[in-house]
DSSP file (Angstrom, degrees, kcal/mol; ACC not computed):
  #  RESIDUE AA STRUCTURE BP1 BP2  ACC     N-H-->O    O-->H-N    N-H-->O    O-->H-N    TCO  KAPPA ALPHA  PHI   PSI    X-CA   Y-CA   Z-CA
    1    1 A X     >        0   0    0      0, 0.0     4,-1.5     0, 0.0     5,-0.1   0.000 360.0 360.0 360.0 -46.8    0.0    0.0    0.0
    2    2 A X  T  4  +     0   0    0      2,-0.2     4,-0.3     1,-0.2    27,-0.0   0.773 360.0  50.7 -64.6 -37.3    2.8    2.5    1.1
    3    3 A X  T >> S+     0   0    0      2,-0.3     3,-3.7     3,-0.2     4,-3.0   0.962 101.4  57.3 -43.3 -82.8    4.4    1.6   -2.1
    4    4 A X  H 3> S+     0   0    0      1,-0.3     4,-1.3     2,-0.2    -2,-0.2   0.673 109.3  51.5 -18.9 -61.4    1.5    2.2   -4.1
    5    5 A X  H 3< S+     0   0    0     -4,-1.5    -1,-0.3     2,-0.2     4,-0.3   0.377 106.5  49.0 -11.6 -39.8    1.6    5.7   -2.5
    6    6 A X  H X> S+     0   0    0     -3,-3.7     4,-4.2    -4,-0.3     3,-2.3   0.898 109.3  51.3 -78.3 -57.3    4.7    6.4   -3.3
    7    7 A X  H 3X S+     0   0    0     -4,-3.0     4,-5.1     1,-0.3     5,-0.3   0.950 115.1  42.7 -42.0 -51.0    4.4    5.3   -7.1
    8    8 A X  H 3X S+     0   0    0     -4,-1.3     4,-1.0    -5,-0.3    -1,-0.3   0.808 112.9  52.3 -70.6 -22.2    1.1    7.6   -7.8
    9    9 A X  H X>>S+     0   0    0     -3,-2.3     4,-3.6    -4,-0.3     3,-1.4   0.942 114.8  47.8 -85.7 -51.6    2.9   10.7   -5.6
   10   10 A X  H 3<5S+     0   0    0     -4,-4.2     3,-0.4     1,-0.3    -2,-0.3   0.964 109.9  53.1 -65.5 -56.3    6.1    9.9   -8.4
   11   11 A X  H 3<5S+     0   0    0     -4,-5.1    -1,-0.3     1,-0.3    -2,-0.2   0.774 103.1  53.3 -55.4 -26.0    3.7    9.9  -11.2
   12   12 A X  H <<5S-     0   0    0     -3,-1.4    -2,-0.3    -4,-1.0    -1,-0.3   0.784 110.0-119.7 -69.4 -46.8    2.2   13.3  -10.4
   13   13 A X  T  <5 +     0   0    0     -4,-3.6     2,-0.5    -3,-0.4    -3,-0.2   0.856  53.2 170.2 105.1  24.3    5.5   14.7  -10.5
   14   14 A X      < -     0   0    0     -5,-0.9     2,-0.2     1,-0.1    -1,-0.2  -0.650  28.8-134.2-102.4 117.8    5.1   15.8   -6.7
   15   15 A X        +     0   0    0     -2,-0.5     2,-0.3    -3,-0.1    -1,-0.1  -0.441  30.5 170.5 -62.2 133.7    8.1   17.0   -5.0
   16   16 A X        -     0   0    0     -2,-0.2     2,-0.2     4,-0.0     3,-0.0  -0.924  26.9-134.4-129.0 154.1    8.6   15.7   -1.7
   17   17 A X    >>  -     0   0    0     -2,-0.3     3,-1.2     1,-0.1     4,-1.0  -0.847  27.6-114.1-107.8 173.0   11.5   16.0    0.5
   18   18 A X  T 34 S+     0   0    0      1,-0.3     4,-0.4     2,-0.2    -1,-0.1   0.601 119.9  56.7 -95.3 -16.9   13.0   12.9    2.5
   19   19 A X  T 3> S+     0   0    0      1,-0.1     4,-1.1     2,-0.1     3,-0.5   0.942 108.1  51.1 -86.5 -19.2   12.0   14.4    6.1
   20   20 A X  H <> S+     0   0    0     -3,-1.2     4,-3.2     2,-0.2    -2,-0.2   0.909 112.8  47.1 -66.6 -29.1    7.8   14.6    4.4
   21   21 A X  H  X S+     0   0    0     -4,-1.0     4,-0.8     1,-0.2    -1,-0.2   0.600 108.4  56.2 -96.5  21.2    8.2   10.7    3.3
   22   22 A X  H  > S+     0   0    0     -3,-0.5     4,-0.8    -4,-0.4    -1,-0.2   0.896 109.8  44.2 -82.6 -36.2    9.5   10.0    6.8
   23   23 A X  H  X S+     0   0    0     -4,-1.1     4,-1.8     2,-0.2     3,-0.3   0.807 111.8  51.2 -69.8 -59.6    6.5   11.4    8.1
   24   24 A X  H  < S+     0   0    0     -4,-3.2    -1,-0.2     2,-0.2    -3,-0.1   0.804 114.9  49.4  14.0 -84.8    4.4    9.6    5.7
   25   25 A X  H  X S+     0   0    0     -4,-0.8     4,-1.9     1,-0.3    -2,-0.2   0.539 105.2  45.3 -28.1 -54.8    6.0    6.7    6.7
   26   26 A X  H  X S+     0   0    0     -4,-0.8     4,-1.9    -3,-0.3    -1,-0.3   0.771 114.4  51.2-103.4 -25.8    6.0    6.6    9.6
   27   27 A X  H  X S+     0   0    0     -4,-1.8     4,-1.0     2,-0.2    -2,-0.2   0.692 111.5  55.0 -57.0 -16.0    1.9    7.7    9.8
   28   28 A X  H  4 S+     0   0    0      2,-0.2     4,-0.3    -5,-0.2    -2,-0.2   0.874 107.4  49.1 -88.9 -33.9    1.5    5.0    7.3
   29   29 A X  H ><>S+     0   0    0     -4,-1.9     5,-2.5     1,-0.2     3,-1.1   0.980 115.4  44.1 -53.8 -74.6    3.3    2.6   10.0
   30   30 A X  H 3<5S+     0   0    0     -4,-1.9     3,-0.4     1,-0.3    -1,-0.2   0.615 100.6  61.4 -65.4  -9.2    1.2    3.7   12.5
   31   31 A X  T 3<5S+     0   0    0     -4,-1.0    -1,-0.3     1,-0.2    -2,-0.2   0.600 114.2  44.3 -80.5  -9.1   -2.0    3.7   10.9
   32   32 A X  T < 5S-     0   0    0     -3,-1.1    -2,-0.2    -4,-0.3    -1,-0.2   0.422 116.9-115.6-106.5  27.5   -1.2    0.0   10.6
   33   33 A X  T   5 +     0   0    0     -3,-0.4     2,-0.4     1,-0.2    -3,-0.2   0.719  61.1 144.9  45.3  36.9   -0.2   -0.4   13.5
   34   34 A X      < -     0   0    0     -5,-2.5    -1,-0.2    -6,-0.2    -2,-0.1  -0.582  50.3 -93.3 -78.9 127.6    3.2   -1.2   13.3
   35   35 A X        -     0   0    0     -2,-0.4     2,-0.3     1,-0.1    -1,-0.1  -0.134  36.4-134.8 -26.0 132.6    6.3   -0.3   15.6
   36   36 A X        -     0   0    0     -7,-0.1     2,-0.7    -6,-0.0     3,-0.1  -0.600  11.3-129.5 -81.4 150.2    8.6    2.8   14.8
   37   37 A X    >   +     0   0    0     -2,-0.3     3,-1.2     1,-0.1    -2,-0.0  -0.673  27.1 175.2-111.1 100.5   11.7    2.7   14.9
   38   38 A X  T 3  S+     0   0    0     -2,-0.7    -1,-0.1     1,-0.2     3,-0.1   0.435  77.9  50.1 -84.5   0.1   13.3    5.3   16.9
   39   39 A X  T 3> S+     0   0    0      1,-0.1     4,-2.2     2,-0.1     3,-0.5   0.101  71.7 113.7-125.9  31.4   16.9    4.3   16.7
   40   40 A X  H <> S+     0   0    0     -3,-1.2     4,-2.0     1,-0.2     5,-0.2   0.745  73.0  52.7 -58.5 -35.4   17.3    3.9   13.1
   41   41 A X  H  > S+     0   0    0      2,-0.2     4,-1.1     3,-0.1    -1,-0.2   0.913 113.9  52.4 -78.5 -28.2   19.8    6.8   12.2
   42   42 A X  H >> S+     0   0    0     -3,-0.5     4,-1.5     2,-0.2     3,-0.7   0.992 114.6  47.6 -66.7 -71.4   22.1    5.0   15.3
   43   43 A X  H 3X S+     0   0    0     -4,-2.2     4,-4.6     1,-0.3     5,-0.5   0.792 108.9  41.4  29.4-104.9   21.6    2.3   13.6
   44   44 A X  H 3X S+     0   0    0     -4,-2.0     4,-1.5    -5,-0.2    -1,-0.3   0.831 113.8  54.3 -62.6 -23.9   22.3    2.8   10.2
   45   45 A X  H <X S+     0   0    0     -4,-1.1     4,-0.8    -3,-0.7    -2,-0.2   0.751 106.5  54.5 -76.1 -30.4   25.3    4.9   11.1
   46   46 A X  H  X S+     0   0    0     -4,-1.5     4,-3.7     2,-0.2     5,-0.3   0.974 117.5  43.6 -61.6 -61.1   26.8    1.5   13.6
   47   47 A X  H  X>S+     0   0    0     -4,-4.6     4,-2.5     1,-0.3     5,-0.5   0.992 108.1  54.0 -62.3 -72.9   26.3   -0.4   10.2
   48   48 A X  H  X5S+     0   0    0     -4,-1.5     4,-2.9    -5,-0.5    -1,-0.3   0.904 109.1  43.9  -9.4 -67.9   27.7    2.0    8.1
   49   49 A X  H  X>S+     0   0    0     -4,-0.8     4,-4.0     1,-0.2     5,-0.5   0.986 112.0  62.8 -64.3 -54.4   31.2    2.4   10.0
   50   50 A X  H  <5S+     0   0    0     -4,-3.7     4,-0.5     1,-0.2    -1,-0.2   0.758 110.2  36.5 -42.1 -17.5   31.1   -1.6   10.1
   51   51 A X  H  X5S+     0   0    0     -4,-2.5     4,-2.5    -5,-0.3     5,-0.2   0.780 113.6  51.5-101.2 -42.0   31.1   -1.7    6.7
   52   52 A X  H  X<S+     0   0    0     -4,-2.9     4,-3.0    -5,-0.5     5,-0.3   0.984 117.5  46.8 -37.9 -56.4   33.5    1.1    5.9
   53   53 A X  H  X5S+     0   0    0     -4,-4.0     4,-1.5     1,-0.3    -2,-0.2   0.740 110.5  51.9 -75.4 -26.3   35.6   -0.6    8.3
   54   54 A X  H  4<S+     0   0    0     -5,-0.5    -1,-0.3    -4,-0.5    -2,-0.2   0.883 112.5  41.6 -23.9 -74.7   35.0   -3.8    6.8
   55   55 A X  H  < S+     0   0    0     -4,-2.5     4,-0.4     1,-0.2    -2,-0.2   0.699 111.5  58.1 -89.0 -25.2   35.9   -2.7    3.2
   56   56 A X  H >X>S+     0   0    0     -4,-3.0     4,-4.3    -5,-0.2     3,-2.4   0.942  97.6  59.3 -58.4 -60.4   39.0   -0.7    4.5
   57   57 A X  T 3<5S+     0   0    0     -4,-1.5    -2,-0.2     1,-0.3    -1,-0.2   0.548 108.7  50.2 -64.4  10.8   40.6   -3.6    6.1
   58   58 A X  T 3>5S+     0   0    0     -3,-0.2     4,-0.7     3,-0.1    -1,-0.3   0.558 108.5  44.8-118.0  -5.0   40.5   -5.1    2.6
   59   59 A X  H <>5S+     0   0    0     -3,-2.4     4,-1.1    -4,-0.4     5,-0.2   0.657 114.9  46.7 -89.3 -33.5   41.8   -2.8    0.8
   60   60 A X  H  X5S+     0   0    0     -4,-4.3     4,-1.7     1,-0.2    -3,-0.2   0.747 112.2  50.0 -86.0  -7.6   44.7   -2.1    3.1
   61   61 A X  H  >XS+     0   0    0     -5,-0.5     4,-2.5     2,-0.2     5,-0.6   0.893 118.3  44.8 -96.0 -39.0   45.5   -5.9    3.6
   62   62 A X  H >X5S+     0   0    0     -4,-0.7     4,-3.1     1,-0.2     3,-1.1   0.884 115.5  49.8 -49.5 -87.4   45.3   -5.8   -0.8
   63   63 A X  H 3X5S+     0   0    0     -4,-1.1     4,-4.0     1,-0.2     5,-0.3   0.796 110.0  40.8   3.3 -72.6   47.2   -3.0   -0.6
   64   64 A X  H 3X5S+     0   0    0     -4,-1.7     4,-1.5    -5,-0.2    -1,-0.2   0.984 115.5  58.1 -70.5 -37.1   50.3   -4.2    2.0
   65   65 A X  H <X5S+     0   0    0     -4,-2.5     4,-0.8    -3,-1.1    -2,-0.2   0.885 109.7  47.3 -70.8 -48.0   50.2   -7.9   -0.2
   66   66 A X  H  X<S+     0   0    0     -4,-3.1     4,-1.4    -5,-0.6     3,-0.4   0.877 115.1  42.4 -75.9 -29.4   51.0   -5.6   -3.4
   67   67 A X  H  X S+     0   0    0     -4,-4.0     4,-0.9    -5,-0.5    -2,-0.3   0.536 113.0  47.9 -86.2  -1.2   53.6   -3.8   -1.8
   68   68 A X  H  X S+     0   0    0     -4,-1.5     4,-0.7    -5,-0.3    -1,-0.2   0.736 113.2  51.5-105.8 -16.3   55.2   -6.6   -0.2
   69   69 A X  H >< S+     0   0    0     -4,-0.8     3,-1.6    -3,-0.4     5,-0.4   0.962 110.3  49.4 -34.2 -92.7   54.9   -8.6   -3.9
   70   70 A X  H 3X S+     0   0    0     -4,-1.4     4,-1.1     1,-0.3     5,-0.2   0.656 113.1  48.9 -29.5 -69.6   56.6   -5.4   -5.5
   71   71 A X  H 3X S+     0   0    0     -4,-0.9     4,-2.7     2,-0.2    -1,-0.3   0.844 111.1  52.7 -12.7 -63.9   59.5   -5.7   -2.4
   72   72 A X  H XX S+     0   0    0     -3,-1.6     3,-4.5    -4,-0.7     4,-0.6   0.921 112.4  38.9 -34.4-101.6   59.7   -9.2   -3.4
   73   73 A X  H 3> S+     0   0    0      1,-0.3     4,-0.9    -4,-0.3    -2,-0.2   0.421 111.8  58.5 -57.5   9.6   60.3   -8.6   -7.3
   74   74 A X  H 3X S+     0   0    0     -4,-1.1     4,-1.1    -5,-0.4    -1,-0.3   0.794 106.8  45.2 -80.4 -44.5   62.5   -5.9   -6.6
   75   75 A X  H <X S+     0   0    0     -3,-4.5     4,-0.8    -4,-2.7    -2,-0.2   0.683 115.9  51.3 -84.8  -9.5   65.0   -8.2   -4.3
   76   76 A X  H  X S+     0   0    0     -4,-0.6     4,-2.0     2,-0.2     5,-0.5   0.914 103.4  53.1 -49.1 -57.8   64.7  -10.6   -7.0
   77   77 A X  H  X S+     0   0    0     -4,-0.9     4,-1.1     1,-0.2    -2,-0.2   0.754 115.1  41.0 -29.3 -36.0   65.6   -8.2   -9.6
   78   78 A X  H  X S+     0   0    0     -4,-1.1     4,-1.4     1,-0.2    -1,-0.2   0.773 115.3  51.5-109.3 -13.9   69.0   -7.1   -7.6
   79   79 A X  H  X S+     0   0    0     -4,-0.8     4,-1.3    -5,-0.2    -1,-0.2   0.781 108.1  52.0 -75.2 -12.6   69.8  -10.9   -6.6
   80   80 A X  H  X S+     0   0    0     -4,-2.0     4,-2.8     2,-0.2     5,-0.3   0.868 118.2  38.3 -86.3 -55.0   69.4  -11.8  -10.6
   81   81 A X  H  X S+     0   0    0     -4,-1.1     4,-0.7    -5,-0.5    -2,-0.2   0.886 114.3  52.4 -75.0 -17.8   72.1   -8.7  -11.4
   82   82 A X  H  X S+     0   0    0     -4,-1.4     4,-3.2     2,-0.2    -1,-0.2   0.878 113.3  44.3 -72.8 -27.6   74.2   -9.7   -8.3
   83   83 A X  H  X S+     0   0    0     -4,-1.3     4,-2.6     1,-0.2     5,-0.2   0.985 116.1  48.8 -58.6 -43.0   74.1  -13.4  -10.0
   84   84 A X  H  X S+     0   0    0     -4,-2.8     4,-1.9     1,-0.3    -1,-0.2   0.748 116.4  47.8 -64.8 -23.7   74.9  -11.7  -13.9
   85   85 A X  H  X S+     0   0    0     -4,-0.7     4,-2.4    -5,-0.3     5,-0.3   0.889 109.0  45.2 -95.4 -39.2   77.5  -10.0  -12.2
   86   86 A X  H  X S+     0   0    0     -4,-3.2     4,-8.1     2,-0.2    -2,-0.2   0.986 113.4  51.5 -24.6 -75.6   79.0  -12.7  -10.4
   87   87 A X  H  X S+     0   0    0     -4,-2.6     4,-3.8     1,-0.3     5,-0.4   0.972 112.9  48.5 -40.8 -56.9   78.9  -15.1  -13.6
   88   88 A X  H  X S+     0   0    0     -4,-1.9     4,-0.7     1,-0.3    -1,-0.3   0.812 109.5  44.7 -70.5 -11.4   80.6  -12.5  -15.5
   89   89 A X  H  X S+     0   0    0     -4,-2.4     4,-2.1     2,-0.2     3,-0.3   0.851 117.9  55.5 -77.4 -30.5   83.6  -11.5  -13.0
   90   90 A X  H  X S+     0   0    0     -4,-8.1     4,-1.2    -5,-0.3    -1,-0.2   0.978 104.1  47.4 -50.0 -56.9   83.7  -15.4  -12.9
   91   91 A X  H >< S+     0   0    0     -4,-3.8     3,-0.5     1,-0.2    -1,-0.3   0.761 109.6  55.9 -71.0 -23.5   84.1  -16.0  -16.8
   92   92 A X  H >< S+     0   0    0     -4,-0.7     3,-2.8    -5,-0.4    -1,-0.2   0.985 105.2  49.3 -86.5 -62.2   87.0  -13.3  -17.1
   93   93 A X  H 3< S+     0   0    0     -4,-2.1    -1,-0.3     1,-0.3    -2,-0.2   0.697 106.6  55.8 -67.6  -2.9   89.3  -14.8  -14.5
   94   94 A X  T <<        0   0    0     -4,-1.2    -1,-0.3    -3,-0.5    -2,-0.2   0.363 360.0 360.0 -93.7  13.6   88.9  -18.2  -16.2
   95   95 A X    <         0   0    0     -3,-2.8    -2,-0.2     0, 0.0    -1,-0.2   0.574 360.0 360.0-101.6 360.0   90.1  -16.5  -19.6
């Protein structure tokens, strides 16, 4: 029903702002007798940071795993030129 309401307000082309379809809402709630929920912005805000915090601590763990790969093939890189250099001071003293 509340739905229903919404659609027909959106077809009319009637501006609302989000604190009238809280108010709506939350009359529409109570004409059915339903519970409010009075700690919904707390809420949403708890979840929120959990998920921020969430999505950070995967990015920073990607993050340190790519720079510690890069570290990696960088100390490969200078043990492969210490080897070429090795090799080559070797093959001149055998000449």
């Amino acid at each position: 029903m509340y739905l229903d309401y919404a659609e027909r307000q959106a077809r009319q082309r009637k501006t609302v702002t989000m604190e009238k379809w809280s108010e709506k809402l939350d009359a529409f709630l109570e004409f059915n007798e339903q519970e409010l929920l009075t700690h919904a912005e707390k809420v949403r805000a708890e979840v929120a940071k959990k998920i921020s915090e969430d999505r950070y601590k995967d990015f920073d763990n990607k993050r340190k795993k790519a720079k510690a790969l890069e570290a990696d093939k960088e100390d490969l890189r200078q043990l492969e030129d210490i080897e070429r250099k090795l090799l080559k001071s070797r093959d001149k003293s055998d000449e």
